[in-house]
N, CA, C and O atoms as CSV, one atom per row, in Angstrom:
chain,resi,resn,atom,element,x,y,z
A,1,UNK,N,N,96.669,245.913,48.226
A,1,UNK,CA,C,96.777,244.490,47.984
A,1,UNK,C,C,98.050,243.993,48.658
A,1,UNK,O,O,99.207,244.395,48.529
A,2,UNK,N,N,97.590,243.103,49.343
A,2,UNK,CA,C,99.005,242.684,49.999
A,2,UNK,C,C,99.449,241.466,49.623
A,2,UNK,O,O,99.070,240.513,50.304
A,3,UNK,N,N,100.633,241.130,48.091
A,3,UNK,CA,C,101.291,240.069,47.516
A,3,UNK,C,C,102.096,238.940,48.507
A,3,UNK,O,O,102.656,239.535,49.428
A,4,UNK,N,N,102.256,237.784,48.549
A,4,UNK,CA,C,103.101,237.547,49.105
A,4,UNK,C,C,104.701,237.459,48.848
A,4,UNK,O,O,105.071,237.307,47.684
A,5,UNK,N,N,105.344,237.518,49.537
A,5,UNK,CA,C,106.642,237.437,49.409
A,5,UNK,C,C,107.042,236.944,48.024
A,5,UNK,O,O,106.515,235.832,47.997
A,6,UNK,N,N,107.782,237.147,46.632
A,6,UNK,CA,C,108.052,236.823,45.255
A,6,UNK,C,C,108.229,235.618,45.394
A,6,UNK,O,O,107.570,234.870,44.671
A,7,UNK,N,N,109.298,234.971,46.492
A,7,UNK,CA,C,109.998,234.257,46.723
A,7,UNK,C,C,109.057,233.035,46.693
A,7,UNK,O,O,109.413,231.875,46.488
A,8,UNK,N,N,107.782,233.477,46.933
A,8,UNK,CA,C,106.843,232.379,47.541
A,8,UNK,C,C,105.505,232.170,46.184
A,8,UNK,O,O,104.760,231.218,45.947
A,9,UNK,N,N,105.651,233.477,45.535
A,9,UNK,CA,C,105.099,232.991,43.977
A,9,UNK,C,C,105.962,233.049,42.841
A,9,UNK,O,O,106.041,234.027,42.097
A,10,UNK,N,N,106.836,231.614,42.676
A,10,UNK,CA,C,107.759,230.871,42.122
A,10,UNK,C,C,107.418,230.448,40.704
A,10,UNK,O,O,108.268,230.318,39.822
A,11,UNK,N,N,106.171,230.250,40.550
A,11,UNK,CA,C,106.246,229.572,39.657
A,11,UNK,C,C,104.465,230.018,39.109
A,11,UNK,O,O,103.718,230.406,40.007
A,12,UNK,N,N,103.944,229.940,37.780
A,12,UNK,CA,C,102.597,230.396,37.782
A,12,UNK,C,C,101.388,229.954,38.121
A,12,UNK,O,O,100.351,230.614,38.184
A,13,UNK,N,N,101.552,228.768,38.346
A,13,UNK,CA,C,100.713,227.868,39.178
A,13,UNK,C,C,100.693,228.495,40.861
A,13,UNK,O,O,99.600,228.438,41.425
A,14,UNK,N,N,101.504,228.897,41.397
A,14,UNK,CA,C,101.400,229.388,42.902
A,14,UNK,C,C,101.072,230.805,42.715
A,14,UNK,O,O,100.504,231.393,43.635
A,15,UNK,N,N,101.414,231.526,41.447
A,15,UNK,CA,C,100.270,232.944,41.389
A,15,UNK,C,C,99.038,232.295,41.381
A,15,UNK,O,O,98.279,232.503,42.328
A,16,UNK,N,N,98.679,231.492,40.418
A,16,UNK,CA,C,97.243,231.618,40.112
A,16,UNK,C,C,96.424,230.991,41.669
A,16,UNK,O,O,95.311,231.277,42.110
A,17,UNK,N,N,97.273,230.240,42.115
A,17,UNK,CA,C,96.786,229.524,43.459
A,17,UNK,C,C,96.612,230.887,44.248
A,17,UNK,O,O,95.673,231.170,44.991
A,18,UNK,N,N,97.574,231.576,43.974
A,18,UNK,CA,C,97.222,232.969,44.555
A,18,UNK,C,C,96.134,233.504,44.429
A,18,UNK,O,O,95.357,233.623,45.376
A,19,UNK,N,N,95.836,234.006,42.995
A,19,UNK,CA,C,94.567,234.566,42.365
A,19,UNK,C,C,93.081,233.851,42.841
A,19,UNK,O,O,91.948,234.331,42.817
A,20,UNK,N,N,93.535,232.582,43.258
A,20,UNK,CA,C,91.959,231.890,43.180
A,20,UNK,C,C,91.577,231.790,44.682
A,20,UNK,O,O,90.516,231.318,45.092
A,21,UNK,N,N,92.743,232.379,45.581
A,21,UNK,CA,C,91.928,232.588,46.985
A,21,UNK,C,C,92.482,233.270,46.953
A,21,UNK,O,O,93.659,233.182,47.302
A,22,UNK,N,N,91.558,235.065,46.210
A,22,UNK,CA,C,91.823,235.963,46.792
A,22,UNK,C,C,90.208,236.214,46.065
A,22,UNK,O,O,89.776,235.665,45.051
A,23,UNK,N,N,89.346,237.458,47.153
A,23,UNK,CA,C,88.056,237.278,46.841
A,23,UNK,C,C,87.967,238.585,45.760
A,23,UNK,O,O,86.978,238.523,45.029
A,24,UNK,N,N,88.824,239.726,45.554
A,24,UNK,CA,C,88.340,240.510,44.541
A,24,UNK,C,C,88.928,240.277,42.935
A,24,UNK,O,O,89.614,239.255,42.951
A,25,UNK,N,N,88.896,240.759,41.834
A,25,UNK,CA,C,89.377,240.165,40.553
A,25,UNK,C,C,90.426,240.455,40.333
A,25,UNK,O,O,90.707,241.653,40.304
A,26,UNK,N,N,91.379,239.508,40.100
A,26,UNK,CA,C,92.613,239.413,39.603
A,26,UNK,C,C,93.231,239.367,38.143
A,26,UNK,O,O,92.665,238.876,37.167
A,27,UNK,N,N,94.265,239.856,38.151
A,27,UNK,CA,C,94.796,239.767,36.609
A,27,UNK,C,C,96.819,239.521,36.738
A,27,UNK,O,O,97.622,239.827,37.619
A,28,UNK,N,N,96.939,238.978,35.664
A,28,UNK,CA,C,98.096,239.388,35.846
A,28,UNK,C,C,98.438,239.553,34.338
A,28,UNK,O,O,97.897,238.925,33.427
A,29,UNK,N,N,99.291,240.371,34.224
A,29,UNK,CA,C,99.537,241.299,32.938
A,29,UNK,C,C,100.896,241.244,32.236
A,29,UNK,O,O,101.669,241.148,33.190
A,30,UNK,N,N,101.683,241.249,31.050
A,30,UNK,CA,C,102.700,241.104,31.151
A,30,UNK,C,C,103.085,242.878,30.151
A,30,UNK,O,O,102.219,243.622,29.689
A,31,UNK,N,N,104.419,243.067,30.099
A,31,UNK,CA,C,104.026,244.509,29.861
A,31,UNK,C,C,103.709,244.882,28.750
A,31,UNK,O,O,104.379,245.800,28.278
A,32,UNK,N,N,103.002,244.526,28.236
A,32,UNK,CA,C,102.374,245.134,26.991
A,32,UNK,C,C,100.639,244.814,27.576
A,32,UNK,O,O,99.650,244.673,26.855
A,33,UNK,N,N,100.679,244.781,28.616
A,33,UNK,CA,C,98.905,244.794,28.816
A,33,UNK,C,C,98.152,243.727,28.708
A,33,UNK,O,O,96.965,243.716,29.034
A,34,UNK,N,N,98.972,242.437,28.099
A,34,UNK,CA,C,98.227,241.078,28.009
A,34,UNK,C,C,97.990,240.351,29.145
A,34,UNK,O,O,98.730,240.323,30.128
A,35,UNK,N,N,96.887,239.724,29.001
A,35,UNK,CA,C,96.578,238.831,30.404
A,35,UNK,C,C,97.126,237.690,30.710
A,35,UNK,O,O,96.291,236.786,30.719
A,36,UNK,N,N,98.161,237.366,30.959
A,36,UNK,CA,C,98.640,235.732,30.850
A,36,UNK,C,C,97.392,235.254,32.582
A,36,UNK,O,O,96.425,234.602,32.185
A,37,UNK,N,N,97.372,235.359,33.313
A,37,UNK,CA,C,96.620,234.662,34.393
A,37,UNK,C,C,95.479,235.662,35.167
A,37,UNK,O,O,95.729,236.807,35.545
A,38,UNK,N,N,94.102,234.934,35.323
A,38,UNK,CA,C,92.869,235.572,35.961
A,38,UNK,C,C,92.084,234.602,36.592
A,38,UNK,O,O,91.899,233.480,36.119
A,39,UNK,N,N,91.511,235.094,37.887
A,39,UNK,CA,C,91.124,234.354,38.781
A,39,UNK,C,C,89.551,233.974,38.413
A,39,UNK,O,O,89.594,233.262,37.409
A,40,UNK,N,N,88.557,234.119,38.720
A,40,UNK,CA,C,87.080,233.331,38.568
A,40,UNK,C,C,86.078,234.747,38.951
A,40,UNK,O,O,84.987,234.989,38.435
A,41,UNK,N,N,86.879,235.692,40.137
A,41,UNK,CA,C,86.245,236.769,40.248
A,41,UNK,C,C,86.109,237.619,38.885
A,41,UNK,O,O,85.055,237.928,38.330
A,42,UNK,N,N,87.676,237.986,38.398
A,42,UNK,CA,C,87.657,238.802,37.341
A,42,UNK,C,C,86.267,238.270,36.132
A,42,UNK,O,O,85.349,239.000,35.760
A,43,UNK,N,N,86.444,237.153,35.819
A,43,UNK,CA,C,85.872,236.346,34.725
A,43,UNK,C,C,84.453,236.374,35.149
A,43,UNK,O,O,83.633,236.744,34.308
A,44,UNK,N,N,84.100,236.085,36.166
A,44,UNK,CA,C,82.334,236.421,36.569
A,44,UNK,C,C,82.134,238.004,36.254
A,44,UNK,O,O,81.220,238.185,35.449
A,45,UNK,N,N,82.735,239.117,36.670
A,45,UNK,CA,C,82.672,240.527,36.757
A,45,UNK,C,C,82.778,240.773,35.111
A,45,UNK,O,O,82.250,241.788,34.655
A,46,UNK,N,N,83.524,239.760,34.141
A,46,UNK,CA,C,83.934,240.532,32.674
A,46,UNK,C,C,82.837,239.388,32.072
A,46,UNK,O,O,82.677,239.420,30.852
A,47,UNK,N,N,82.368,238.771,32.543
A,47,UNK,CA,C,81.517,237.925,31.856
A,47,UNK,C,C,82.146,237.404,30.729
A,47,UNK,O,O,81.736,237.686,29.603
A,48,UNK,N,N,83.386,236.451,30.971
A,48,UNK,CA,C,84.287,235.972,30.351
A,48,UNK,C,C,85.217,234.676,30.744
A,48,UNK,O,O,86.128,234.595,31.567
A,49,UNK,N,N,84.930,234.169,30.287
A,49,UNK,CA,C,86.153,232.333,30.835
A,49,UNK,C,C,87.458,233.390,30.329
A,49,UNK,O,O,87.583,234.476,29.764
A,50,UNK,N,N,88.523,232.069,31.061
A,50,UNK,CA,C,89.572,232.824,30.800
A,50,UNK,C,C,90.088,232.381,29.468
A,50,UNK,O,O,91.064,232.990,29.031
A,51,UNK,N,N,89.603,231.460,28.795
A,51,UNK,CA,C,89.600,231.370,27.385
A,51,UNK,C,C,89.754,232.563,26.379
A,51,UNK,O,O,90.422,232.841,25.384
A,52,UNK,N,N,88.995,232.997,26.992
A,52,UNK,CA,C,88.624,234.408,26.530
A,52,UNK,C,C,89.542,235.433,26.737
A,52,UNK,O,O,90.065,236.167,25.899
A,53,UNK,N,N,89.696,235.401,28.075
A,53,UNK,CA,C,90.463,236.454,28.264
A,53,UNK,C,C,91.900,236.593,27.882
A,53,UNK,O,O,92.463,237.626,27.522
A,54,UNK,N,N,92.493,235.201,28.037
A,54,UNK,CA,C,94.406,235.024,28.586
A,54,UNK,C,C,94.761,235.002,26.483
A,54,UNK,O,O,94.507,234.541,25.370
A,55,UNK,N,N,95.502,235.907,27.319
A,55,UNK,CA,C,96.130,236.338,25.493
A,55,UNK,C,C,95.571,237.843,25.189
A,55,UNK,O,O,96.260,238.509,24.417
A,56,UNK,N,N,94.610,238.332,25.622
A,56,UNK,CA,C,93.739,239.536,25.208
A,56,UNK,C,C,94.761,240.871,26.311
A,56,UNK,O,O,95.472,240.754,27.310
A,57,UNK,N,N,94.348,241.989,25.499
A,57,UNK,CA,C,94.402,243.027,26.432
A,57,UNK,C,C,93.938,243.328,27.731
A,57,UNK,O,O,93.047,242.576,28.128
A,58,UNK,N,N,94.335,244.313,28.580
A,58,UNK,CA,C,92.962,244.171,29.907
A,58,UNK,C,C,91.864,245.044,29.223
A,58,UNK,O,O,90.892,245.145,29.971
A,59,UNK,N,N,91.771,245.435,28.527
A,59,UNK,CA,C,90.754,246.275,27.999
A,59,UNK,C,C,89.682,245.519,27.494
A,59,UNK,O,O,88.489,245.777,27.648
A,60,UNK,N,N,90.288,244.344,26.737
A,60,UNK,CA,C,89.616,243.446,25.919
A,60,UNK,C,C,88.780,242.773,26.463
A,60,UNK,O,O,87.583,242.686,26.192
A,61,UNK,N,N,89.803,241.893,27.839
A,61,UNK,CA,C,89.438,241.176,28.640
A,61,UNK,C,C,88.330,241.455,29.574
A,61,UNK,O,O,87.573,240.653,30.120
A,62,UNK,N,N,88.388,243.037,29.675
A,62,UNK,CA,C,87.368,243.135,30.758
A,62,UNK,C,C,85.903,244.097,29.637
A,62,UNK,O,O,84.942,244.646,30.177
A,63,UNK,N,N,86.056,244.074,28.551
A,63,UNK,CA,C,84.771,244.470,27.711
A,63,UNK,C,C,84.952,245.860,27.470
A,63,UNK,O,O,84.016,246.376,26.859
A,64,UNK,N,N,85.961,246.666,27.799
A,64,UNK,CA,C,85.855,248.155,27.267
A,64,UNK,C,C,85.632,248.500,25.943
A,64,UNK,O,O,86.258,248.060,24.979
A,65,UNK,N,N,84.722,249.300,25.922
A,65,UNK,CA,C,83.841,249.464,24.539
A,65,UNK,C,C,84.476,250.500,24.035
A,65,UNK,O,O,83.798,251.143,23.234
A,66,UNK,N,N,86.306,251.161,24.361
A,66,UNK,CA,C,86.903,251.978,23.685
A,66,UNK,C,C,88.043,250.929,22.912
A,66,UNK,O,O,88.774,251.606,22.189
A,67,UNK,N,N,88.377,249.516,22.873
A,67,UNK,CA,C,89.551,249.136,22.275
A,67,UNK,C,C,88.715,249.085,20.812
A,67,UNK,O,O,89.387,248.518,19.951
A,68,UNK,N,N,87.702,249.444,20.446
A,68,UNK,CA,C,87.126,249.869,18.866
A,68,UNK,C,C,87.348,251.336,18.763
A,68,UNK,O,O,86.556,252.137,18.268
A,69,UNK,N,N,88.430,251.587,19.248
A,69,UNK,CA,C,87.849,253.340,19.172
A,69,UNK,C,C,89.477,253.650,18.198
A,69,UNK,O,O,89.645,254.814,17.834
A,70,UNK,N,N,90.722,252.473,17.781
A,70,UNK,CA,C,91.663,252.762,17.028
A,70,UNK,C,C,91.844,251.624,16.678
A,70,UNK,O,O,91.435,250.844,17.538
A,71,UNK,N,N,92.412,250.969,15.518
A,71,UNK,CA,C,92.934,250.341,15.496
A,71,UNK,C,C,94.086,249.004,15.865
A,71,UNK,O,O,94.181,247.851,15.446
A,72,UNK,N,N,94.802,249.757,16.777
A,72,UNK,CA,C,95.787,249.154,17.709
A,72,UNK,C,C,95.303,248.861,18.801
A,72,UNK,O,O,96.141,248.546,19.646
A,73,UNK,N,N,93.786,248.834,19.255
A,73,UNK,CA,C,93.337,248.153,20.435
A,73,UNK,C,C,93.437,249.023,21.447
A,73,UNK,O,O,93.735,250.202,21.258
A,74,UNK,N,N,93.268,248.668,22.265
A,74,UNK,CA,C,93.387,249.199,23.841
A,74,UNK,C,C,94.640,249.911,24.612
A,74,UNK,O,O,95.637,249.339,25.051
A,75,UNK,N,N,94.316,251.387,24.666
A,75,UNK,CA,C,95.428,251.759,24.953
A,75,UNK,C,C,95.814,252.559,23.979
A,75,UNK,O,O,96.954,253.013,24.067
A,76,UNK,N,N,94.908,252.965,22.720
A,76,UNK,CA,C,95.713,254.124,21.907
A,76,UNK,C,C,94.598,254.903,21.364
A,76,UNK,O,O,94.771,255.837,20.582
A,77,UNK,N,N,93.315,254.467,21.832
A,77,UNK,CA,C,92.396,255.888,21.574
A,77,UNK,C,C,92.387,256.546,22.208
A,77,UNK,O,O,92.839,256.374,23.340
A,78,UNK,N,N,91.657,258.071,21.632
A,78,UNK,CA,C,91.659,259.421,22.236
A,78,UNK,C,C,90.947,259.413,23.521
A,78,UNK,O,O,90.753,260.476,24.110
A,79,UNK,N,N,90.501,258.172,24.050
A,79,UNK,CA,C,89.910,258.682,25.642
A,79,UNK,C,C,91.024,258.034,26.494
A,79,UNK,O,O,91.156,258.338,27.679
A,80,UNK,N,N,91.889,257.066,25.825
A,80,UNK,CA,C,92.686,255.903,26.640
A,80,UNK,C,C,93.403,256.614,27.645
A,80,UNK,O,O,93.359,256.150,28.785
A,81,UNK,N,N,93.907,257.420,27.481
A,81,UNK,CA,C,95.092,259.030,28.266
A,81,UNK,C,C,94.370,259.453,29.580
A,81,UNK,O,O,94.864,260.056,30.533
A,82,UNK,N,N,92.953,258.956,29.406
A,82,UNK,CA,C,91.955,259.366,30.264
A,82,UNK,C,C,91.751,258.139,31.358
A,82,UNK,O,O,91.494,258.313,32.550
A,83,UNK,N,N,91.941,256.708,30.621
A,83,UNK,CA,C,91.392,255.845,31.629
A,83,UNK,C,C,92.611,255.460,32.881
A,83,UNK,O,O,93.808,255.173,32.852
A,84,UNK,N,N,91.214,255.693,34.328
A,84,UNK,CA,C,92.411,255.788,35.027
A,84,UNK,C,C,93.324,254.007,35.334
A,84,UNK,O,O,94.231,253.814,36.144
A,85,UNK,N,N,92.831,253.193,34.600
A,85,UNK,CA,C,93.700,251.508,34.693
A,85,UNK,C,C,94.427,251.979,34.084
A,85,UNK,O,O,95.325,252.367,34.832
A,86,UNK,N,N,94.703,252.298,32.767
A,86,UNK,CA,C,95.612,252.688,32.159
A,86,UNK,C,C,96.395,253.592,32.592
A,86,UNK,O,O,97.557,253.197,32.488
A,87,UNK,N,N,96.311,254.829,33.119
A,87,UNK,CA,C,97.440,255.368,33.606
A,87,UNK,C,C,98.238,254.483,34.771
A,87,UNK,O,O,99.452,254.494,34.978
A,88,UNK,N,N,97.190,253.689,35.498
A,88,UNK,CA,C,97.964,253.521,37.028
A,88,UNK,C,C,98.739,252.539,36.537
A,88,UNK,O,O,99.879,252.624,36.992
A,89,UNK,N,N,98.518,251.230,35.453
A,89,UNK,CA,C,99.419,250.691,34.656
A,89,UNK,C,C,100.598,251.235,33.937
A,89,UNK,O,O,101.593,250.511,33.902
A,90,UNK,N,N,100.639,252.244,33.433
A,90,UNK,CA,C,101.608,252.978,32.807
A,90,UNK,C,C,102.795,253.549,33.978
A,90,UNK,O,O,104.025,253.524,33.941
A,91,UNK,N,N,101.957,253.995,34.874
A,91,UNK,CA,C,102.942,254.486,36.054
A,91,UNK,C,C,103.704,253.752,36.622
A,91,UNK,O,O,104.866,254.052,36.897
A,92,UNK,N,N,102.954,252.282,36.975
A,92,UNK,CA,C,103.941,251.148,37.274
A,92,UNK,C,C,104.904,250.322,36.655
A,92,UNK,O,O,105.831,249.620,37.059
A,93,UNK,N,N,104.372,250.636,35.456
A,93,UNK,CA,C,105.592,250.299,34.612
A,93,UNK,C,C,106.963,250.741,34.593
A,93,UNK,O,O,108.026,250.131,34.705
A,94,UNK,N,N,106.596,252.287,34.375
A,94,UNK,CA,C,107.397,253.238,34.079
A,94,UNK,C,C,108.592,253.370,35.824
A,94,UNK,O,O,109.790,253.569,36.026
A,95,UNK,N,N,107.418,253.130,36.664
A,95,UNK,CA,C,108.183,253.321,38.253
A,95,UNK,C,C,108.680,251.931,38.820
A,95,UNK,O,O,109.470,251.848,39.760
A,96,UNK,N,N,108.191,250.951,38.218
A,96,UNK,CA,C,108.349,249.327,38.877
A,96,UNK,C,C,107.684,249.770,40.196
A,96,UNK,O,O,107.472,248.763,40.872
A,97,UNK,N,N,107.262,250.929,40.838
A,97,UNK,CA,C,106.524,250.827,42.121
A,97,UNK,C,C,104.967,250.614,42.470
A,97,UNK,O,O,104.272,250.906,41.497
A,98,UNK,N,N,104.423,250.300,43.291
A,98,UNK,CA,C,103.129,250.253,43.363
A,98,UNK,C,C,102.040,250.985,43.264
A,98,UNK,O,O,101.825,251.714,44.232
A,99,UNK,N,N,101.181,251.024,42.272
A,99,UNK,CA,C,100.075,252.191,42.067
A,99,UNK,C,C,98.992,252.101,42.641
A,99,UNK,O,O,98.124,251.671,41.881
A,100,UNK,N,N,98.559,252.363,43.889
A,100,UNK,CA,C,97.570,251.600,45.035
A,100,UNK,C,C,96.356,252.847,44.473
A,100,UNK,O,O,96.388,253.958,43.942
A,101,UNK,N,N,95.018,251.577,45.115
A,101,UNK,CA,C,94.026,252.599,45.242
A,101,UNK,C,C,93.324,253.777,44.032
A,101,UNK,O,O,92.625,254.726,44.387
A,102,UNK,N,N,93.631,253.518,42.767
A,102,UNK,CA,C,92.751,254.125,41.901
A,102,UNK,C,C,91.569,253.812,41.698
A,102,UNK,O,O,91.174,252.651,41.808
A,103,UNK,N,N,90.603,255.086,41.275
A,103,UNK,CA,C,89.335,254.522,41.099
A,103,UNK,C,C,89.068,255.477,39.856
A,103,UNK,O,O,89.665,256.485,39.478
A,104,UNK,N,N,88.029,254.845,39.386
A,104,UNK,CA,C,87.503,255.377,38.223
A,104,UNK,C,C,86.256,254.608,37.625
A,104,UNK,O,O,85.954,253.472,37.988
A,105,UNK,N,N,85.701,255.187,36.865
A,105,UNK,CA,C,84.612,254.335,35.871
A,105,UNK,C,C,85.220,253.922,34.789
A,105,UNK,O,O,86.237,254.522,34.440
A,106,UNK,N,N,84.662,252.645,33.908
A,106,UNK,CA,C,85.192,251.814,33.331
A,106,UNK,C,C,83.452,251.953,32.164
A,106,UNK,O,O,82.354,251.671,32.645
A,107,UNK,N,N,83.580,252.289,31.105
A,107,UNK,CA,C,82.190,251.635,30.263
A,107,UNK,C,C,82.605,250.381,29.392
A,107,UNK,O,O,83.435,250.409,28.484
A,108,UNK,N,N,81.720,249.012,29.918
A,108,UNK,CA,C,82.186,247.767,29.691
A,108,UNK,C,C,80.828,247.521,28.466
A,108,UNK,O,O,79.681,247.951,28.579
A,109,UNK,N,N,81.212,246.966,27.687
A,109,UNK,CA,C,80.186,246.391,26.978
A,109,UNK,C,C,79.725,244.819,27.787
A,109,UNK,O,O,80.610,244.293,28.461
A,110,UNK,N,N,78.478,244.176,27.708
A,110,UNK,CA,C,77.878,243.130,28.362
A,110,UNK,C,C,76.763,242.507,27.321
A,110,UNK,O,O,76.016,243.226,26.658
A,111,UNK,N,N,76.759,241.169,27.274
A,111,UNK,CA,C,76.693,240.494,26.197
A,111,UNK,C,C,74.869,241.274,26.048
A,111,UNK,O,O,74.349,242.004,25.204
A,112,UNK,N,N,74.450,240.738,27.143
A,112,UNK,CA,C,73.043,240.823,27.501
A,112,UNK,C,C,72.368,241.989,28.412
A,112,UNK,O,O,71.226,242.001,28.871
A,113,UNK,N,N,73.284,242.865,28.532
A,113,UNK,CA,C,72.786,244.354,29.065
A,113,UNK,C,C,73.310,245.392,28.459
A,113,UNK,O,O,72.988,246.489,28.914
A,114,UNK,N,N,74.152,245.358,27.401
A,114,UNK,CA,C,75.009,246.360,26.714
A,114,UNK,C,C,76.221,247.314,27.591
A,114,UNK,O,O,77.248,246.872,28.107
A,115,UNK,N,N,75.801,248.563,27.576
A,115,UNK,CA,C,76.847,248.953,28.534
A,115,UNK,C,C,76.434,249.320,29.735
A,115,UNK,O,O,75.512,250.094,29.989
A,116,UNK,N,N,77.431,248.510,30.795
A,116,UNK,CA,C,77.617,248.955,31.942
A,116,UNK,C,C,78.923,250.245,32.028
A,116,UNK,O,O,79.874,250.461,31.275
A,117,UNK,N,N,78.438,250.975,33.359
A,117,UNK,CA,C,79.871,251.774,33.531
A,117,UNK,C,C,79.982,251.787,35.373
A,117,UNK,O,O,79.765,252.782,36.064
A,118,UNK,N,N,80.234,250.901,35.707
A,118,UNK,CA,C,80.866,250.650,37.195
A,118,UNK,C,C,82.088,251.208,37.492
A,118,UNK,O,O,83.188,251.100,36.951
A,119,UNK,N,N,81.659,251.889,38.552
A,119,UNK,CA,C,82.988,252.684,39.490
A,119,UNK,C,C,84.143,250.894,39.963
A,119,UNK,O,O,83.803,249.725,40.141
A,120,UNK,N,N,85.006,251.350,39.981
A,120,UNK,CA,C,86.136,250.163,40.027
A,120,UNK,C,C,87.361,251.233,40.846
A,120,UNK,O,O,87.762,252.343,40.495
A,121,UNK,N,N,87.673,250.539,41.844
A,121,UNK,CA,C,89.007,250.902,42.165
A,121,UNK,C,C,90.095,249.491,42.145
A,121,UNK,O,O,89.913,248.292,42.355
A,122,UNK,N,N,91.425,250.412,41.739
A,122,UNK,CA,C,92.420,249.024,41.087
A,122,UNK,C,C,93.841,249.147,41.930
A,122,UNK,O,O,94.163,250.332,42.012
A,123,UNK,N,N,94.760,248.280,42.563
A,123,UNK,CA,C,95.603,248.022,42.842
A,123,UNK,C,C,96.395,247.963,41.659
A,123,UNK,O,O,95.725,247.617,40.685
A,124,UNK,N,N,97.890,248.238,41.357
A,124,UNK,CA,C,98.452,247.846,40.114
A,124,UNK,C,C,100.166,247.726,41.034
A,124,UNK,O,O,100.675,248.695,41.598
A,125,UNK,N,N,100.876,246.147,40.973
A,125,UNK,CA,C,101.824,246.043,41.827
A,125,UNK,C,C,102.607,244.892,40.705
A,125,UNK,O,O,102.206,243.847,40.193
A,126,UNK,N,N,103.928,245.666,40.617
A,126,UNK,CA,C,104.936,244.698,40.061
A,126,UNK,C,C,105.117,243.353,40.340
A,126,UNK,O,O,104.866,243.221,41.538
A,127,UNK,N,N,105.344,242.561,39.979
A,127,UNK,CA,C,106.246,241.434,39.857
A,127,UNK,C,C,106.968,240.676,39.087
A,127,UNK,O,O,106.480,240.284,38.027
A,128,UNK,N,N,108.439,240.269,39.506
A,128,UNK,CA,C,109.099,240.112,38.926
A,128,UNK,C,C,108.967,238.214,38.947
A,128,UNK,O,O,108.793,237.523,39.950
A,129,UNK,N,N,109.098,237.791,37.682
A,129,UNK,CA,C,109.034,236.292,37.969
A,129,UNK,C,C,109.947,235.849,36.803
A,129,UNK,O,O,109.882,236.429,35.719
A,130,UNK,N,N,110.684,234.958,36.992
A,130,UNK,CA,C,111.621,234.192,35.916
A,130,UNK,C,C,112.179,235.542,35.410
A,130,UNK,O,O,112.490,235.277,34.249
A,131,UNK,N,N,112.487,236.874,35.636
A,131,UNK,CA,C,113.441,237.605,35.014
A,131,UNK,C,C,112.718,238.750,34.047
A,131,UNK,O,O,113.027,239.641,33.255
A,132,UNK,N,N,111.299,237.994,34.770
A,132,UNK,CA,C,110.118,238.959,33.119
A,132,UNK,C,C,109.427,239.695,34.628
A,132,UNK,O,O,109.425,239.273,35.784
A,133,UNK,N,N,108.921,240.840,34.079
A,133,UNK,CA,C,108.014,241.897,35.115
A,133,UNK,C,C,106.522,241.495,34.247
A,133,UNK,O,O,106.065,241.360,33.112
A,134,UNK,N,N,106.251,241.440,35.346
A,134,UNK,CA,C,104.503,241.508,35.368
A,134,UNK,C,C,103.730,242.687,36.276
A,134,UNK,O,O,104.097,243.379,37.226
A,135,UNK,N,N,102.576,242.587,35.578
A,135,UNK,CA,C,101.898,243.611,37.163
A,135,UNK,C,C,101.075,243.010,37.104
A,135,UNK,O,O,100.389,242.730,36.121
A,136,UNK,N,N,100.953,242.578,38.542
A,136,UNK,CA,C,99.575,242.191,39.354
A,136,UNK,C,C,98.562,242.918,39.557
A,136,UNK,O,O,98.644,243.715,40.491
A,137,UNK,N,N,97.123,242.866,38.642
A,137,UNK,CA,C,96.028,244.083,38.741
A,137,UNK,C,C,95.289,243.389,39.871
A,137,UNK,O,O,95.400,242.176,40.048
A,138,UNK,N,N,94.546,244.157,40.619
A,138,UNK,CA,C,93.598,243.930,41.470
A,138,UNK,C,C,92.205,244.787,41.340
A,138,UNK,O,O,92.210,245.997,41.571
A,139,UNK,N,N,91.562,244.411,41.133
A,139,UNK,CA,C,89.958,245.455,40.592
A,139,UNK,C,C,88.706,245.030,41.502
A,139,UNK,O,O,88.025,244.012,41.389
A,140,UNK,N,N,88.573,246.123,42.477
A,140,UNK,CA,C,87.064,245.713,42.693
A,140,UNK,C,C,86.122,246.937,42.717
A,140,UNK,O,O,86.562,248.064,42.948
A,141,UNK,N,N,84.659,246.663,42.446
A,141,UNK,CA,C,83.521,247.193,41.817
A,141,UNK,C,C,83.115,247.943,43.135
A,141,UNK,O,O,82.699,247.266,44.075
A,142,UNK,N,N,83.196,249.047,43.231
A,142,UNK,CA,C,82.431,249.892,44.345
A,142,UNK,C,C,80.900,250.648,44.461
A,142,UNK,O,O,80.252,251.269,45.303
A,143,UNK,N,N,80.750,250.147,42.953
A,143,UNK,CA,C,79.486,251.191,42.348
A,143,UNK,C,C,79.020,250.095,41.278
A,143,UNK,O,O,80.082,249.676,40.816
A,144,UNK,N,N,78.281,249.621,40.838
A,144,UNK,CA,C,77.003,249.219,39.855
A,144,UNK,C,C,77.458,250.100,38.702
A,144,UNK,O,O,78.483,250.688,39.049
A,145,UNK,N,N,77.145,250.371,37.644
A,145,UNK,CA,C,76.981,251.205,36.257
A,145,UNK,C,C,75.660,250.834,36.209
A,145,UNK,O,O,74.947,251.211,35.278
């Protein structure tokens, strides 16, 4: 994923201007995994307005049928260690560097087909804005479930 210059997404209105011409699904995350901004791709792919989504986990947001699997949501059941968004998120956190190019399957629940499990590969890239770190997710679908 190639961000532009920080300097030049100032403010969250020029991310999201970002997000909405860019053609695969966007997220942006703050570090605890919440979605503060998502583009129209993500939200067609999670079958979700961003109503829905902004405030939620990415787990939530995008239908993973493991944030029922503990209590604390997304990110602390026994398969979570396994999912690879979650690690490549964790790594970037932990590194502030860029976690390019993961792929993995995802099993999404869907209102009207139940579960899908689509191969997804994800970009996961810092940014720093007003003094707060975010990561910029990038997700696109390589495979059907």
């Amino acid at each position: 994923m190639n961000l532009p210059p920080a300097d030049k997404l100032d403010t969250m209105e020029t991310i999201q201007t970002f997000f909405d011409e860019t053609p695969q699904g966007m997220f942006l995350l703050d570090r605890r995994g919440r979605v503060h901004l998502s583009n129209s791709s993500i939200e067609q792919k999670a079958e979700r307005s961003k109503g829905e989504m902004h405030g939620q986990s990415y787990g939530e947001a995008l239908g993973c049928i493991h944030i029922l699997d503990h209590r604390d949501g997304c990110g602390y059941g026994s398969i979570c260690g396994d999912c690879f968004l979650h690690k490549g998120i964790k790594q970037t956190l932990k590194t502030q560097q860029p976690t390019l190019e993961i792929e993995g399957i995802l099993a999404l629940g869907r209102k009207d087909r139940g579960v899908i499990r689509p191969t997804l590969k994800a970009d996961v890239v810092p940014l720093t804005h007003q003094k707060r770190l975010y990561l910029v997710v990038s997700i696109v679908e390589t495979s059907e479930g």
